[in-house]
C-alpha positions in Angstrom: -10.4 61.0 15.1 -10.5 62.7 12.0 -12.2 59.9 9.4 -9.5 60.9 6.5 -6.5 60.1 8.6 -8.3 56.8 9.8 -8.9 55.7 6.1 -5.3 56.3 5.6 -4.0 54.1 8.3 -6.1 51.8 7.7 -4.6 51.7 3.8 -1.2 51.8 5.1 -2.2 48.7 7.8 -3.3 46.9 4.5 -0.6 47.8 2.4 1.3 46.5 4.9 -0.4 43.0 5.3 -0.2 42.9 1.5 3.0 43.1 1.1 3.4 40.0 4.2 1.2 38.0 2.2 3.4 38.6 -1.4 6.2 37.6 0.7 4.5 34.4 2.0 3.2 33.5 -1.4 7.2 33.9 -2.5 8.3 32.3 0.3 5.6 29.4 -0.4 6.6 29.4 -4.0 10.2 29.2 -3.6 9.6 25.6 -0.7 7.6 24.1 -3.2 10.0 24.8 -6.3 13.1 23.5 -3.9 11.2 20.6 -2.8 10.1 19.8 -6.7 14.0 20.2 -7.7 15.5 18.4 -4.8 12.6 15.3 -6.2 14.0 15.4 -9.7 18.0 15.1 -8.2 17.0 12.3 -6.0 14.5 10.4 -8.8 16.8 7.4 -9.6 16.6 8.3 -13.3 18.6 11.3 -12.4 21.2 9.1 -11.7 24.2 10.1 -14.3 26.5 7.8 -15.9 29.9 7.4 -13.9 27.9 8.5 -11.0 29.5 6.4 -7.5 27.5 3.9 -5.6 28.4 5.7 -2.7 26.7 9.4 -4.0 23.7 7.1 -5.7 23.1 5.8 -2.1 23.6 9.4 -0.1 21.3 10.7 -2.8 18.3 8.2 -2.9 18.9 6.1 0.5 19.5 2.4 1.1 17.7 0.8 -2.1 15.1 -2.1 -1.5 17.4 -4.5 -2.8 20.7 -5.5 -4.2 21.7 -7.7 -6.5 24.7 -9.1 -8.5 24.7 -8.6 -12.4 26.6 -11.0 -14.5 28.9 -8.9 -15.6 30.3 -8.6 -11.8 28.4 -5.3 -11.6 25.4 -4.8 -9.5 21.7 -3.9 -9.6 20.2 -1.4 -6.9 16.4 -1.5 -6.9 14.2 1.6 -5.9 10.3 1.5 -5.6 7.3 3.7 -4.8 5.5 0.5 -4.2 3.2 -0.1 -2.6 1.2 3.4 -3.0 3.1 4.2 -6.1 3.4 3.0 -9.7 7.5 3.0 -10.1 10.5 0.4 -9.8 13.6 1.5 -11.0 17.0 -0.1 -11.4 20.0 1.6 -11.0 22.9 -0.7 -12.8 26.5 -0.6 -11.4 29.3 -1.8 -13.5 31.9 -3.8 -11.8 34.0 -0.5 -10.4 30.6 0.5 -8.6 29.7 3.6 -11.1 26.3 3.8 -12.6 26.1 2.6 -16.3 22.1 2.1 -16.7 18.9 3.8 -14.8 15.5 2.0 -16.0 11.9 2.4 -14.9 10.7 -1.6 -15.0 7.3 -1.3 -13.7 5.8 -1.5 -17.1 3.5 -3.4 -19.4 6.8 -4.5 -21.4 8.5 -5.8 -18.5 5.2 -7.1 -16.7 4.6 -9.1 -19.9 8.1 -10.9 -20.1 7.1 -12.3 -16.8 8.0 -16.1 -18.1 5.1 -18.6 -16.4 6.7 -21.7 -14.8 10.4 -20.1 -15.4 10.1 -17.0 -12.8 10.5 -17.4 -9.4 8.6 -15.3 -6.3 12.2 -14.2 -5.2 13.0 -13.0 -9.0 9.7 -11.2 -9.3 10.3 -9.7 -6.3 13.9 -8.9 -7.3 13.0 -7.0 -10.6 10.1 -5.6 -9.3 10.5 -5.0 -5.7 7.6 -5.8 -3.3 4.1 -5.9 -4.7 0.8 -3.7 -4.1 -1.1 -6.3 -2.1 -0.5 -9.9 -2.0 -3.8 -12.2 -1.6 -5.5 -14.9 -2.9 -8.4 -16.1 -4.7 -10.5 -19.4 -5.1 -10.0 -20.2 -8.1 -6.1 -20.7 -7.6 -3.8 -22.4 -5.3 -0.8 -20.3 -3.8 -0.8 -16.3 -3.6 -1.4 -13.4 -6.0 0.8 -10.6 -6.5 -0.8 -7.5 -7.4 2.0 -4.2 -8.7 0.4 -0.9 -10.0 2.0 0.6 -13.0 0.9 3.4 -15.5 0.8 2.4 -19.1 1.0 5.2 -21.6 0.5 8.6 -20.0 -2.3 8.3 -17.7 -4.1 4.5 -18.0 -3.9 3.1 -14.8 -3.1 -0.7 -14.9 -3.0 -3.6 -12.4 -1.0 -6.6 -12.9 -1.6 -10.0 -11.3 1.0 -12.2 -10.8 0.1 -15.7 -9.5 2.4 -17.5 -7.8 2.0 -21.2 -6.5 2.9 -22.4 -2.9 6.1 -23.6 -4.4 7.0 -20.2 -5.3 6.9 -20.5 -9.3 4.3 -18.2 -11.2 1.8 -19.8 -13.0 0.1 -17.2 -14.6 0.4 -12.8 -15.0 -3.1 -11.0 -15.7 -3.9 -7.5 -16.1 -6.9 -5.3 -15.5 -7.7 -1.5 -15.3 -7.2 -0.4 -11.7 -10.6 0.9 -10.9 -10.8 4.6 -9.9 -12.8 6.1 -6.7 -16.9 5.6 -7.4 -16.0 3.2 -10.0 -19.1 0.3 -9.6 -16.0 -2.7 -9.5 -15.3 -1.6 -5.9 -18.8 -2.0 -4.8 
């Protein structure tokens, strides 16, 4: 075979494969920006005012929880717990439309956890279910542990403990140790 009309089909055999490997790298680009953009339009903050219960719930799924407001309307509540760092309420007024969205797993909210006021069922039903429940020896009854980001990127841990007859008694919070961090030793 002459070597000059080798060399060439070998450069149109790679041309070729090229251009199949631009196409999967679009292809590949264009899943990942779908999946990214179909995230965002099912993140419960994308949830727009007026928005139905009915297209919230086809959107985002069955929530964790529901809950009545005062006001006659109701509270839907959606969590990445336990791997992730996010509870969010979607509010409903009274006609079953979207009025409020709210991320809640934050230090503000964490902090107006009210000792010896707060229930186990009304932690649960602000924040959803926690990280880990256990329990230490130096208190009587469970503790409630929920992740949460505060700022941009400081990862927290709060500790809610919660006595066996289901009233906390006391919210700590500590650093959430990262991977080869000593703590976990």
């Amino acid at each position: 075979m002459n070597p000059l009309a080798h060399d060439s089909a070998v450069r149109s055999r790679l041309t070729g494969l090229a251009g199949l490997a631009r196409s999967a790298r679009l292809t590949l680009c264009a899943v990942a920006a779908t999946a990214l953009l179909s995230a965002c339009l099912s993140s419960p903050l994308s949830q727009e005012r007026g928005t139905s219960r009915s297209t919230v719930i086809a959107q985002l799924g069955q929530p964790l929880s529901a809950a009545p407001l005062p006001d006659g309307g109701e509270r839907l509540v959606y969590t990445t717990l336990p791997s992730g760092r996010e509870a969010y309420h979607v509010d409903l007024a009274s006609d079953g439309r979207v009025v409020r969205t709210e991320q809640v797993l934050t230090f503000k909210h964490l902090s107006a956890i009210e000792p010896g006021r707060w229930t186990a069922a009304d932690v649960r039903a602000f924040f959803g279910t926690p990280m880990l429940v256990d329990s230490v020896a130096s208190f009587d009854g469970t503790v409630w542990t929920y992740r949460f980001m505060e700022d941009i990127n400081l990862r927290r841990l709060a500790h809610v403990h919660i006595d066996p007859a289901g009233i906390v008694r006391k919210v700590m919070f500590t650093d959430e140790p990262l991977p080869g961090d000593d703590r976990l030793s």
